[in-house]
VOPAGU-2260 file (C-alpha; in pm, 1 decimal, decimal comma):
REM VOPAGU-2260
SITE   aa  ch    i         X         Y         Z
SITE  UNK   A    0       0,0       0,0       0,0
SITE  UNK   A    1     148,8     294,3     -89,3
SITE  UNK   A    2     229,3     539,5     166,0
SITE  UNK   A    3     313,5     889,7      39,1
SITE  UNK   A    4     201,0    1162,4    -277,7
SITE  UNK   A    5     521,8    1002,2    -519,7
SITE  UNK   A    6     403,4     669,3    -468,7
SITE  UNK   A    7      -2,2     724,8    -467,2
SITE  UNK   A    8      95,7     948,3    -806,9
SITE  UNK   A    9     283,8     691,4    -964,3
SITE  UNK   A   10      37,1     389,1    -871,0
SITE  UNK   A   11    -222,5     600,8   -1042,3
SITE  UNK   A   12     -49,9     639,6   -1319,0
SITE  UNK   A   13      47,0     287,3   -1345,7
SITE  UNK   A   14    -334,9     254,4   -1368,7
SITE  UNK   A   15    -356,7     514,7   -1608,3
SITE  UNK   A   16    -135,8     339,2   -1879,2
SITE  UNK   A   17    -299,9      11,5   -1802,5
SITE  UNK   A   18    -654,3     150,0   -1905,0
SITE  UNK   A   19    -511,5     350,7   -2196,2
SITE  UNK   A   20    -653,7     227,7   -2527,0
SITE  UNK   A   21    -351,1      91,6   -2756,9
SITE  UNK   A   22    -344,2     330,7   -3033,3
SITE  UNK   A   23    -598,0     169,5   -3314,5
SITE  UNK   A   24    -393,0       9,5   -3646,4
SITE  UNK   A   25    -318,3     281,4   -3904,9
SITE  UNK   A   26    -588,6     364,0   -4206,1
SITE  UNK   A   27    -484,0     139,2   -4554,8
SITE  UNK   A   28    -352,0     350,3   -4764,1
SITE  UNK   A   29    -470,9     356,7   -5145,9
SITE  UNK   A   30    -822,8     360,2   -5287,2
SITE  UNK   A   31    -813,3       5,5   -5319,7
SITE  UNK   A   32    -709,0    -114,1   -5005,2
SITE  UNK   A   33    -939,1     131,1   -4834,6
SITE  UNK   A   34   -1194,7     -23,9   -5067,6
SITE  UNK   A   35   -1131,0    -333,9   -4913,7
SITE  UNK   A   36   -1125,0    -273,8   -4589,4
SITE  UNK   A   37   -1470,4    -105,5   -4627,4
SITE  UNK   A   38   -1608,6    -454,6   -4768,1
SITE  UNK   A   39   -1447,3    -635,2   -4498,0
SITE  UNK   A   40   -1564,3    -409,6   -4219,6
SITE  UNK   A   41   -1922,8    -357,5   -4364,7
SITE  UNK   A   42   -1976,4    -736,0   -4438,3
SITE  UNK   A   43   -2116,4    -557,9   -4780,6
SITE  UNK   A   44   -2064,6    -893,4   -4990,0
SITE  UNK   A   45   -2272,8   -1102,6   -4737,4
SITE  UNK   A   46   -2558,1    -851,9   -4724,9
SITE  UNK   A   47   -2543,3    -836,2   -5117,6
SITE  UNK   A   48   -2574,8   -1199,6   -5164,7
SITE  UNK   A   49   -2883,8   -1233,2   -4887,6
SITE  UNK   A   50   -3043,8    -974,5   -5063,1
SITE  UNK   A   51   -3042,3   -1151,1   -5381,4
SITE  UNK   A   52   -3106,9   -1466,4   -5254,9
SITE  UNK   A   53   -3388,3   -1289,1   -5078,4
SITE  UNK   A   54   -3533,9   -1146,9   -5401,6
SITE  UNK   A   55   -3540,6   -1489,0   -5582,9
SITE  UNK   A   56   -3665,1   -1681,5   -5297,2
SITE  UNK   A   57   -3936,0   -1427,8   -5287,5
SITE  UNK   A   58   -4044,5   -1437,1   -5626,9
SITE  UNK   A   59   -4016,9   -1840,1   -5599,9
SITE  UNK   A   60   -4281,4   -1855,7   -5332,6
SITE  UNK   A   61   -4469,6   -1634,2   -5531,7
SITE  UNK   A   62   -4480,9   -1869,1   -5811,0
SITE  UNK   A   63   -4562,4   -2117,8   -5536,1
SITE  UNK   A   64   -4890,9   -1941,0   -5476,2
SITE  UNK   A   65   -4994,2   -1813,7   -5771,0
SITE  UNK   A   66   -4943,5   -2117,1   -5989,2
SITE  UNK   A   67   -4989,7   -2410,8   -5732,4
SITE  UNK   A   68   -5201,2   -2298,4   -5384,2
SITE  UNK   A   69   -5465,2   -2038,3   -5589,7
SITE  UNK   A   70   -5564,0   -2333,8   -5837,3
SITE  UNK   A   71   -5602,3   -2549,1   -5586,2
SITE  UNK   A   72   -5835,8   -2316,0   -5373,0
SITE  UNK   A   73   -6020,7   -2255,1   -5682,7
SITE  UNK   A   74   -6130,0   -2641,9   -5761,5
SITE  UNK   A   75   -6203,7   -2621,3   -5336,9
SITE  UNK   A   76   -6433,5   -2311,1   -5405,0
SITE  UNK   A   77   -6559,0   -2359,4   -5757,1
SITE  UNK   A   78   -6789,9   -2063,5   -5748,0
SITE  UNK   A   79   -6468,8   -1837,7   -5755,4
SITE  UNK   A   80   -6318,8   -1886,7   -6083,4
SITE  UNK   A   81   -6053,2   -1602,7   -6012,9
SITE  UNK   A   82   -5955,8   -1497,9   -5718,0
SITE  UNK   A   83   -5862,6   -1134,1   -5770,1
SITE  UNK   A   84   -6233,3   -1077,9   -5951,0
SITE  UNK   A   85   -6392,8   -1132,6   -5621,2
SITE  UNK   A   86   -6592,2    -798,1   -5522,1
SITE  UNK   A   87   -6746,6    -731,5   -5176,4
SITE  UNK   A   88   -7014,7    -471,4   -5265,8
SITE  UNK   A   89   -6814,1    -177,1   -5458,8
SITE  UNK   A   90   -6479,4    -295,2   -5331,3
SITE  UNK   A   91   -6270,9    -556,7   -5466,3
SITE  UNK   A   92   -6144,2    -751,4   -5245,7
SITE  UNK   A   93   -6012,9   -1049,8   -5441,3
SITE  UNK   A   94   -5675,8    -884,0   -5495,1
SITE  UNK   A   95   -5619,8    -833,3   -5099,4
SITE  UNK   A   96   -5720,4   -1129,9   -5025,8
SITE  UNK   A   97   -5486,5   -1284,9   -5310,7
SITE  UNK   A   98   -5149,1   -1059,4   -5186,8
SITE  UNK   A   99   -5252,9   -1161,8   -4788,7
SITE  UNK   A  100   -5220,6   -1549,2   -4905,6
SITE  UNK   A  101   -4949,2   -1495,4   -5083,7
SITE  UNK   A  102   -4787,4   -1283,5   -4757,4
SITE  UNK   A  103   -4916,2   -1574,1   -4530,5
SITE  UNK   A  104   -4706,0   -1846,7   -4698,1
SITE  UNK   A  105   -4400,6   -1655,4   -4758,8
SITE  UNK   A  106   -4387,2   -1611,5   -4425,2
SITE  UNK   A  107   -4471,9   -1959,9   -4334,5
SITE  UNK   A  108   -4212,6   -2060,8   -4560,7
SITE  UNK   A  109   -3932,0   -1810,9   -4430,2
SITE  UNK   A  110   -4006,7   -1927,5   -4123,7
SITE  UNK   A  111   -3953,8   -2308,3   -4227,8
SITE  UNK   A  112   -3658,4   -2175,1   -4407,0
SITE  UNK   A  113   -3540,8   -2009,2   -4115,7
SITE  UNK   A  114   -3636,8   -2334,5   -3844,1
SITE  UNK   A  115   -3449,5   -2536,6   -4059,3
SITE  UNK   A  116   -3129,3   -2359,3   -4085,7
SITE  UNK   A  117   -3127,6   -2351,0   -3690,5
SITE  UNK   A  118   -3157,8   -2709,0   -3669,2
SITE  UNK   A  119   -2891,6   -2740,8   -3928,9
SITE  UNK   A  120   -2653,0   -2497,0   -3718,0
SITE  UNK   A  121   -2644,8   -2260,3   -4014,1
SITE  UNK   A  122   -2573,2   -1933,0   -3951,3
């Protein structure tokens, strides 16, 4: 334990340098290696290649719906030959009810998607 100013000063600043930050590694130099750091730091090539994955599976479940699950429901409800014709008064609702479907299972299979992965340890 220290007993006197010198020694209380130089304990402190003892504790000073040990909680100093180490001085962070110098910028890249060059637009190209500042380029790639900016990928590397911003993950931007992972993000670009979920979001086009995301826009294909998208449009895949979409073609799920539209050309498999409507037909279907349209031999289960014969009276509705189309689904987006179907009017409730002055409003049509067919086209609601069609994109709320089509909402429902993409998010159904997301979620499958999604479920899966976890059980697969995918991250």
């Amino acid at each position: 334990m220290p007993t006197n100013d010198e020694e209380i000063l130089a304990e402190l600043r003892e504790i000073k340098k040990l909680l100093t930050p180490a001085p962070a590694a110098a910028a890249p130099k060059g637009l190209v290696n500042e380029f790639k750091a900016f990928l590397d730091k911003y993950g931007v090539l992972g993000l670009a290649v979920a979001f086009i994955l995301g826009i294909y599976l998208g449009n895949l479940v979409k073609a799920l719906v539209t050309d498999l699950i409507l037909p279907i429901l349209g031999y289960a409800l014969p009276n509705i030959k189309d689904i987006n014709t179907v009017m409730a008064g002055p409003f049509g609702v067919g086209d609601f009810a069609n994109n709320l479907l089509t909402f429902i299972i993409v998010a159904l299979v997301i979620f499958l998607i999604v479920k899966l992965s976890t059980k697969a340890k995918l991250k």
